[in-house]
N, C-alpha and C positions, 0 to 999 in steps of 0.2 A: 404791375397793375392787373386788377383781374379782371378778365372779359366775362362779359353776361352772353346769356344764349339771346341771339337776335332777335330784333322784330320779324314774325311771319311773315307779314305784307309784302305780299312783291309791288316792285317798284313801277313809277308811271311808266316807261318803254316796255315794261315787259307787259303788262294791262295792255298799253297799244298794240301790240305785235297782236297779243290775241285778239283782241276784236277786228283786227283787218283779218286775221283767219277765218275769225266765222263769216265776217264779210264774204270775203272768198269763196268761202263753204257755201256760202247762202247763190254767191251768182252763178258758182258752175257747177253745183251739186254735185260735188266732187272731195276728197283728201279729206284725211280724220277717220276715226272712229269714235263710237258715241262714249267710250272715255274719256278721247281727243277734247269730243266737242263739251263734257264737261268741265276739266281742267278749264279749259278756255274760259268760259263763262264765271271762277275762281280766279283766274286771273285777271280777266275784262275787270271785275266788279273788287277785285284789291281785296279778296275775302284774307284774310290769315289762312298760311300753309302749312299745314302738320308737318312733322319733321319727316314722317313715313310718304309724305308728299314727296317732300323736295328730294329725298332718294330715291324717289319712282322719275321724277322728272332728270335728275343727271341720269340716271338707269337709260330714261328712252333717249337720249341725246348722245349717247355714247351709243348705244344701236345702232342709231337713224343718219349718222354725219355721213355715210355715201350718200344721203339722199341731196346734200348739196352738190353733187356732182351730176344732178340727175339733168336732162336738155329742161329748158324753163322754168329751172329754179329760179325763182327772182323774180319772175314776170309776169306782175299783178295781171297783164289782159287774158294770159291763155296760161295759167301756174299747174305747176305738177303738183299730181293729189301728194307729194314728199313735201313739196313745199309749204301747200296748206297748210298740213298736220304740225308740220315745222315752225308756224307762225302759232296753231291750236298752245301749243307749249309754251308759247311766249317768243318763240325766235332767238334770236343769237341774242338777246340782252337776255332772257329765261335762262337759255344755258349760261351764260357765265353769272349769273346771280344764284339759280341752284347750286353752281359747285363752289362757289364762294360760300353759298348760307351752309353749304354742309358742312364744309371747311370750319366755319364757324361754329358751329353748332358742336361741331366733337371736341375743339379747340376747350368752347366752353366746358365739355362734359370732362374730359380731364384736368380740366384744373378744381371742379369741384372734384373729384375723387384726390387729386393731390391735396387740396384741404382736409378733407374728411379722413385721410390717412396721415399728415401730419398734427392732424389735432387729438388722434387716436393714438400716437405715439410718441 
């Protein structure tokens, strides 16, 4: 069966992850950059993600995974600016839904090139 390249749209957990980030961002004006904080607002609002997206986003989640080891990761009252930025991205449902959509996305890209080469031959 052939796969299609996926929907864009990140899913509802990963929209919520972001918007408790800028939540966050907004009460301790703190974590993120204003890249952070746009992703976020992409994600809050469930926009469709370029595919040049979702490899920026496995890109910073592979960086930033010491930053769950960081003291008050977790902890919505007093959160590490790691954490923040951590949720800016979508949070742990962001990271496993980018490296799935990328997964899929290439999954998709060779099978159309395995078409387009046995149709050519």
């Amino acid at each position: 069966m052939d796969s299609e390249i996926p929907n864009h749209i990140p899913p509802a957990e990963v929209a919520e992850a972001a918007e408790k980030g800028l939540k966050l961002r907004s009460q301790h004006r703190r974590g993120g950059t204003m890249v952070g904080v746009a992703r976020a607002r992409d994600l809050k609002n469930r926009k469709s993600i370029s595919e040049k997206t979702v490899r920026r986003m496995v890109s910073y989640f592979s960086r930033h995974k010491a930053d769950k080891r960081a003291e008050n990761f977790g902890d919505d009252d007093n959160p590490s600016t790691g954490y923040i930025a951590w949720l800016l991205w979508g949070g742990d449902a962001g990271q496993k839904w980018a490296e799935e959509h990328k997964k899929a996305i290439e999954k998709a890209k060779n099978e159309a090139k395995m078409r387009r080469f046995t149709q050519s031959h």
